[in-house]
C-alpha positions in Angstrom: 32.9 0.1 -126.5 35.5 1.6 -128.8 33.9 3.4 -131.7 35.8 2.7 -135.0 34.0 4.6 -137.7 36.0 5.5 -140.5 36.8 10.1 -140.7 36.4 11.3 -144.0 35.8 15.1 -142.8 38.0 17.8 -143.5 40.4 17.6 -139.9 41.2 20.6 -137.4 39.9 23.2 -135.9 40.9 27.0 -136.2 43.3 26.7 -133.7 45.4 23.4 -135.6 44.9 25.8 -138.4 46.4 28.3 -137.2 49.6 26.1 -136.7 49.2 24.6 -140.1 50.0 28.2 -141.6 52.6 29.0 -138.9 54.8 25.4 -139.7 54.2 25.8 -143.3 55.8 29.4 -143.7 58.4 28.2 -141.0 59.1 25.5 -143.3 59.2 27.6 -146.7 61.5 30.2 -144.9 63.4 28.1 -142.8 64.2 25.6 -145.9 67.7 27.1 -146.6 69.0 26.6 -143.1 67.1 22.8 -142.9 68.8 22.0 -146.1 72.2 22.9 -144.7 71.7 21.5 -141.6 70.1 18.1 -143.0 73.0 17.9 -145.4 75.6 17.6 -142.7 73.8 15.0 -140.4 72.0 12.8 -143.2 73.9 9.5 -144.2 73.0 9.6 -147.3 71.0 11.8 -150.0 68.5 9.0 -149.7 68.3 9.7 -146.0 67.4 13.4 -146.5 64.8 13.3 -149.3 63.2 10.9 -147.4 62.6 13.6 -145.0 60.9 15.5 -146.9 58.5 12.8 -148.1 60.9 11.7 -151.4 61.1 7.9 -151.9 62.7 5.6 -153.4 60.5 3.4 -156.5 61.4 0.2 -154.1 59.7 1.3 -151.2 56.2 1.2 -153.1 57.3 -2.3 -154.5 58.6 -2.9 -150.7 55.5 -2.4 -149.2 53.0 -3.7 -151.8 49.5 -5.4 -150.5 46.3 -5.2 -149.1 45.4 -3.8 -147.3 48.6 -1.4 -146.7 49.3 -0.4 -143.3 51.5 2.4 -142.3 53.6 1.9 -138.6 55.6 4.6 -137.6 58.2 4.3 -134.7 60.2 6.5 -133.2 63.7 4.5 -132.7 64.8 1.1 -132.4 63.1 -0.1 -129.1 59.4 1.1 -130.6 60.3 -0.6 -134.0 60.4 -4.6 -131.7 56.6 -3.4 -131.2 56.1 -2.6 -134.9 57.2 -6.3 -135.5 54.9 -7.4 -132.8 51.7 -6.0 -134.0 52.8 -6.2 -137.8 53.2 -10.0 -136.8 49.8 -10.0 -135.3 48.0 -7.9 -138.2 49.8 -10.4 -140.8 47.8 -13.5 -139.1 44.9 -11.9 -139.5 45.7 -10.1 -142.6 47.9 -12.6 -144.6 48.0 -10.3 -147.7 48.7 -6.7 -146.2 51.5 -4.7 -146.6 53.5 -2.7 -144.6 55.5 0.6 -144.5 57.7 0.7 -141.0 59.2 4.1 -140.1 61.0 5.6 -137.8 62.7 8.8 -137.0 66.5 7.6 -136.3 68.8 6.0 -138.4 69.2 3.1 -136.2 65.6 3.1 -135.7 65.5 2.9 -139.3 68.3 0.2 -139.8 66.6 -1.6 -136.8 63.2 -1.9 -139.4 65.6 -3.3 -142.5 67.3 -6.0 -140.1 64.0 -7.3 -138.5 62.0 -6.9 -141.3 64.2 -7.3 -144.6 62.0 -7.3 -147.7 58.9 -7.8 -145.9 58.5 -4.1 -145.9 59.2 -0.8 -146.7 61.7 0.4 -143.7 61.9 4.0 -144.5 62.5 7.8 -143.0 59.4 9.6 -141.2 58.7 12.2 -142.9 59.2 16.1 -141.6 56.1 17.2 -139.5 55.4 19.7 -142.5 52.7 20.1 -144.8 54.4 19.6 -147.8 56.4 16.4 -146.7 53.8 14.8 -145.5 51.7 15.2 -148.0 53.6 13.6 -150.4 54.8 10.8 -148.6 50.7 9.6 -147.9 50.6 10.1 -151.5 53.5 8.0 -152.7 52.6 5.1 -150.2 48.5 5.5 -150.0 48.2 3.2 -146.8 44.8 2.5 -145.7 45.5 3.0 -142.2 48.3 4.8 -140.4 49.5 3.8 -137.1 51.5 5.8 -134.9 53.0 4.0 -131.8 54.0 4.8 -127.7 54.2 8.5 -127.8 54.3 9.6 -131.4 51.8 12.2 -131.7 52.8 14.2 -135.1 50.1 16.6 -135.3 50.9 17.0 -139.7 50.8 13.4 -139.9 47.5 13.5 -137.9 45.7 16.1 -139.3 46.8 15.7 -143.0 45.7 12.3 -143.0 42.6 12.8 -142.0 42.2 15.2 -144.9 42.7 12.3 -147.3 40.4 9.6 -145.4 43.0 7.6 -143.9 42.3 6.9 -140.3 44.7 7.4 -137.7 45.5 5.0 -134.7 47.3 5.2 -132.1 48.5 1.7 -130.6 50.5 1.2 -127.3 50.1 3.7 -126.6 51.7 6.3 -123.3 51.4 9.2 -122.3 53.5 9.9 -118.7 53.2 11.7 -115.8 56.0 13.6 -116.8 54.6 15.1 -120.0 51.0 15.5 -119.7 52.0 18.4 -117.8 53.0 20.5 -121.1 50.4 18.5 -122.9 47.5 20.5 -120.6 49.2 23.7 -121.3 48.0 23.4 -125.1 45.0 21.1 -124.2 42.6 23.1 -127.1 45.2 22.9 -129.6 45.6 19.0 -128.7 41.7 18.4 -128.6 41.5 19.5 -132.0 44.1 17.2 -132.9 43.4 14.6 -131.2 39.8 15.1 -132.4 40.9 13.9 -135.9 42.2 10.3 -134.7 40.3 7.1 -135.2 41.3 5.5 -132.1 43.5 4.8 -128.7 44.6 2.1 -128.0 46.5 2.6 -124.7 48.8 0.5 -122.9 47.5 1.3 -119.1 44.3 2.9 -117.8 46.9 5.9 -116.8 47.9 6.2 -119.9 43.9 6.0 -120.9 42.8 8.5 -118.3 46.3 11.2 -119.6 44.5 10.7 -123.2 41.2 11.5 -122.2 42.7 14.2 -120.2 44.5 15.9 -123.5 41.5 16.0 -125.3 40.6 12.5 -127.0 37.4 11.0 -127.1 36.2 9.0 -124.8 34.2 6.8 -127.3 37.5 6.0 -128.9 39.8 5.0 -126.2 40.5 1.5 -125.0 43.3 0.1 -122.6 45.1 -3.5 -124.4 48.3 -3.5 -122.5 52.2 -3.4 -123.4 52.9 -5.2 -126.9 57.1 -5.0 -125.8 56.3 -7.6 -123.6 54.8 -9.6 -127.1 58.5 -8.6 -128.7 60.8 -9.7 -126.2 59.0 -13.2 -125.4 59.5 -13.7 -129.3 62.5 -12.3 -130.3 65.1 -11.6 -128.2 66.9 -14.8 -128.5 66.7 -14.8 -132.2 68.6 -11.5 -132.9 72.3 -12.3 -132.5 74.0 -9.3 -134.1 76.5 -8.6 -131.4 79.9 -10.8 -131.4 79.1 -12.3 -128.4 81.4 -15.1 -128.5 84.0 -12.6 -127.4 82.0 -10.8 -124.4 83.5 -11.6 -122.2 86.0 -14.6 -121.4 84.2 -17.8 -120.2 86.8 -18.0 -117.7 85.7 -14.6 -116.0 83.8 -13.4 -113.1 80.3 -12.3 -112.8 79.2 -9.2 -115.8 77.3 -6.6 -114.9 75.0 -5.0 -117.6 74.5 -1.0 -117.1 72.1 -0.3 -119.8 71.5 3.5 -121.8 73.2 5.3 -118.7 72.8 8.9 -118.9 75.3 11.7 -117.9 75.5 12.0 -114.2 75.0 8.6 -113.8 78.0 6.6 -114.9 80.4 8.2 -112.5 77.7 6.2 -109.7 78.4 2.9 -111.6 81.9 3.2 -111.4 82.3 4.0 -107.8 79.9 1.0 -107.4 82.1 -1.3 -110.2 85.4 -0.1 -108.1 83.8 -1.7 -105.2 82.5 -4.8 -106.5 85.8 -5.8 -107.7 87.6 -5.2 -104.3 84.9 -8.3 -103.3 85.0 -9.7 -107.1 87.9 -8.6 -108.6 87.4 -10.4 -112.6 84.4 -9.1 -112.6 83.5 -7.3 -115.8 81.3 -3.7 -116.5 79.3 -3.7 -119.7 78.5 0.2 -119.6 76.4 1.3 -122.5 75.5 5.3 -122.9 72.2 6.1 -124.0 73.7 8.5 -126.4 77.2 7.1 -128.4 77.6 10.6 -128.9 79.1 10.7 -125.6 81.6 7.6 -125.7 84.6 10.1 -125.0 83.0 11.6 -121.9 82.1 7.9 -120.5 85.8 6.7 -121.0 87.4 9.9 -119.3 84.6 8.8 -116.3 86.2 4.9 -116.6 90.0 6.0 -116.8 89.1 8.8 -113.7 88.8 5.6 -112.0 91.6 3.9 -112.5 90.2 0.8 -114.9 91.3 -0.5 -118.7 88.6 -0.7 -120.8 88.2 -1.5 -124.6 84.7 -0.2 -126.6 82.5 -2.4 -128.3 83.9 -1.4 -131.9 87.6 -2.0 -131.3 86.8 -5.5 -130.0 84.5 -6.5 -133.1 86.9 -5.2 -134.9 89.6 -7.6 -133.3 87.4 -10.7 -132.9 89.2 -11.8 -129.4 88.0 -12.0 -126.1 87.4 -8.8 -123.8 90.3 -8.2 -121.8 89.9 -5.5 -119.8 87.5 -4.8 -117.2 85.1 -2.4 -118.2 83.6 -2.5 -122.4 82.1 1.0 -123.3 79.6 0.2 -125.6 80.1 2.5 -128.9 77.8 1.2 -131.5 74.0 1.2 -131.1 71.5 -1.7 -131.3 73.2 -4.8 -129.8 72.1 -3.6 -126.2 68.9 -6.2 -126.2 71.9 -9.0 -127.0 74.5 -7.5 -124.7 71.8 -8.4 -121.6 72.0 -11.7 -122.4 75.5 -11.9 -120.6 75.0 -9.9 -117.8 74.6 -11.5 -114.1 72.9 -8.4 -112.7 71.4 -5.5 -115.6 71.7 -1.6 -113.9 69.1 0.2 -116.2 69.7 4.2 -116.6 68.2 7.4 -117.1 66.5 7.0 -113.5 68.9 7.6 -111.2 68.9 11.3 -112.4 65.5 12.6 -113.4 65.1 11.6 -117.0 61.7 8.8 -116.3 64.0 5.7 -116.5 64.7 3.0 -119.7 63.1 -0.2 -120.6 63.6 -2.7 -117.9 61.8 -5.2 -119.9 64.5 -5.8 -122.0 66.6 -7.7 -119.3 63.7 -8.8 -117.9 63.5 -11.2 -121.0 66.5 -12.8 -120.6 65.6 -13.5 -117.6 68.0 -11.0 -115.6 67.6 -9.6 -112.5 66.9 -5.7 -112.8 68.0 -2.9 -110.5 67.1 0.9 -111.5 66.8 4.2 -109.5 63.9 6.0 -108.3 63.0 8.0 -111.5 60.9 5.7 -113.7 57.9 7.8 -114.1 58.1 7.0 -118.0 58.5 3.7 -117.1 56.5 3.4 -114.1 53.9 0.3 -115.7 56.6 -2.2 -116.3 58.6 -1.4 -113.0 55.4 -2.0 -110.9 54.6 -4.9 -112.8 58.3 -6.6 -112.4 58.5 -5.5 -108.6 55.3 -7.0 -108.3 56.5 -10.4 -109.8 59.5 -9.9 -107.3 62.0 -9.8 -110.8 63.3 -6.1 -110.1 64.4 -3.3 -107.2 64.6 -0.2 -107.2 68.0 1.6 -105.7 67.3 4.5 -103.2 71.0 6.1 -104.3 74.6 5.4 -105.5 75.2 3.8 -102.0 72.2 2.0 -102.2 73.5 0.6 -106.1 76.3 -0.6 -104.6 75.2 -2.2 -101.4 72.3 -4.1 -103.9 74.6 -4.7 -106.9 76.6 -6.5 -103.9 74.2 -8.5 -102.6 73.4 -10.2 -105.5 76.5 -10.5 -107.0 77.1 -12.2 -103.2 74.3 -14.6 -103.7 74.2 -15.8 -107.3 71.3 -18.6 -106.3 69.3 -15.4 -105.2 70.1 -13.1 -108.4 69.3 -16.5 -110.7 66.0 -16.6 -108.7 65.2 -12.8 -109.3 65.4 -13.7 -112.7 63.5 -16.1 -113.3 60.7 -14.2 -111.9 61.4 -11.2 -113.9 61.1 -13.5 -117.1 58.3 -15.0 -116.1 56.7 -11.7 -115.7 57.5 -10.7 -119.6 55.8 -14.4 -120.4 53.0 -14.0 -118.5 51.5 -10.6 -120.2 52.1 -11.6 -123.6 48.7 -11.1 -126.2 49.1 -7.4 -126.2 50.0 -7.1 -129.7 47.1 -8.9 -131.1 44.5 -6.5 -129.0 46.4 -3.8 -130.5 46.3 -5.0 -133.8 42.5 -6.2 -133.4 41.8 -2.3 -133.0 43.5 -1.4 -136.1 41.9 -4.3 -138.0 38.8 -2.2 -137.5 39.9 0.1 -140.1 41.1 -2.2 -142.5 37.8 -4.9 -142.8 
């Protein structure tokens, strides 16, 4: 049974203490060169005194109701599970209010598109005394929630000093990082001491929580509340032109989704291939990072194909014409899924634990990724299970798969459908999570 009683004590041990002091003089000392620094990369002056816990007179307005509730995410795919579990709190809560934030600007512009003046879509706050100090003060939520893997120990600790208890809701922990999590496991306990709850999205992720230092009293398992998202709102976001991607007159689209470096030089041998079998077929490749646009299209043009980015044909408003779009704006990857007749997802065929397959999965795309999904290991099980997604040994082994289904478009369609009825079938997540942090709240 998952205890749910309310900490009022002061939070921390000596050694969360001990880093209290250390981050506040790093802070104090290190504030000239973070100023500079957060200058350049801040959008907006907005953007950087929200940093350091400064809002806007809105954002109280914004987020007004009761109770308040406080959801932090970390970019835009943990923001579609804020809306879940907000939408599952406000049926249970009609009159609460809510503060989303997150620590990117897209995650951040994410929260103002799918929430609009429901709430306060705002800046996380520096994991520093000072900032987030203030920004509790300014909002005074009754409960904070902090989602997947954000564990701020500041936040934590800081609202625990003030009586606000701390959950922590779908939430992960891999088998990629519990290994550095161990190596500070007493400063963890401590922190993890002053939480109110877990509310985990596997028993792995349960057992790598225990593990760190939580209580066991306070640790449940209520599944994945992406799964929640995607059933409900994937078809209603319709940012992207996609009128224009690509010609209806064209071949078959492949999809490869938040590619990392190493990886896109793999899709392209594969995409040179497939169109000596296929040749109007189309590559959607979309970098993780825009950051590195420049590197993808000296990758595309190393290999002989046109392509156009994503901006220069919104920009346009006509149809695709070349054979490969480099995606070079973030958040329209959920919609750009929606075209594809096969979805390659990245960061696992080099070892960086993999991307959300459950993404495609919604639209009801078949899914191929590599081998390195520790990060996303729970949703790849679960859509191999259900027989909607494959795993691809190697390059070779992309483009001998990518082949076969772009060979067999009755197969691929069938894949699909499986993989969406795997995202349909697990839905209810969000309201177990939210059930948890109604606990704090009644």
């Amino acid at each position: 049974m998952l205890k749910s009683a309310r900490r009022t004590t002061t939070a921390g041990g000596p050694v969360s203490q001990l880093y209290s002091l250390a981050t506040e003089g790093l802070f104090i000392y290190g504030a000239p060169l973070f100023w500079g620094y957060s200058r350049l990369v801040s959008k907006t002056p907005e953007d950087f005194s929200q940093r350091l816990g400064l809002y806007p007179g809105r954002t109280r307005a914004q987020a007004e109701g009761k109770p308040k509730i406080w959801i932090h995410a970390s970019s835009v795919g943990e923001v579609g599970v804020a809306k879940a579990v907000s939408d599952a709190l406000k049926a249970m809560a009609p009159e609460a209010g809510f503060v989303i934030s997150a620590g990117t600007h897209f995650g951040r512009e994410r929260a103002r598109v799918l929430f609009g003046d429901s709430a306060a879509a705002v800046y996380a706050p520096l994991d520093f005394k000072a900032p987030v100090q203030k920004a509790l003060r300014w909002f005074r939520p009754d409960v904070l929630v902090l989602l997947e893997t954000e564990l701020w120990p500041q936040w934590i600790l800081q609202a625990a000093n003030m009586g606000i208890p701390t959950v922590m809701a779908n939430g992960r922990i891999s088998s990629r990082s519990i290994k550095s999590y161990l190596r500070v496991k007493s400063f963890f306990t401590e922190i993890l001491g002053a939480m109110s709850a877990f509310s985990m999205i596997s028993l792995d992720d349960a057992q790598r929580i225990k593990a760190m230092g939580a209580p066991p009293g306070r640790i449940a398992v209520n599944g994945n509340a992406k799964y929640d998202f995607l059933a409900d709102h994937a078809r209603s976001m319709s940012d992207a032109p996609l009128h224009s991607l690509p010609p209806q007159d064209s071949g078959p689209v492949i999809v490869a989704g938040s590619t990392r470096s190493g990886e896109e030089e793999a899709i392209l041998d594969m995409m040179v291939q497939v169109r000596k079998k296929h040749p109007n077929a189309t590559l959607i490749l979309a970098p993780r990072h825009i950051e590195r646009t420049a590197e993808a299209a000296a990758i595309i043009q190393g290999r002989g194909l046109a392509h156009e980015t994503f901006s220069a044909l919104e920009e346009r408003g006509t149809p695709l014409k070349a054979p490969v779009l480099l995606v070079d704006r973030m958040g329209c990857l959920l919609n750009l899924y929606s075209l594809a007749d096969v979805v390659f997802c990245g960061a696992s065929l080099v070892e960086l634990g993999g991307q959300n397959v459950l993404e495609p999965a919604s639209w009801g795309k078949p899914v191929l990724y590599g081998p390195h999904m520790d990060d996303f290991a729970e949703a790849r099980d679960l859509l191999e299970a259900a027989g909607g997604g494959r795993t691809v040994r190697d390059r070779e082994d992309l483009t001998n798969q990518m082949l076969n289904l772009l060979n067999d478009p009755r197969a691929a369609k069938e894949m699909g459908a499986r993989a969406l009825s795997c995202i349909q079938s697990r839905r209810g997540a969000a309201a177990r999570h939210a059930a948890v942090i109604r606990r704090f709240i009644d």
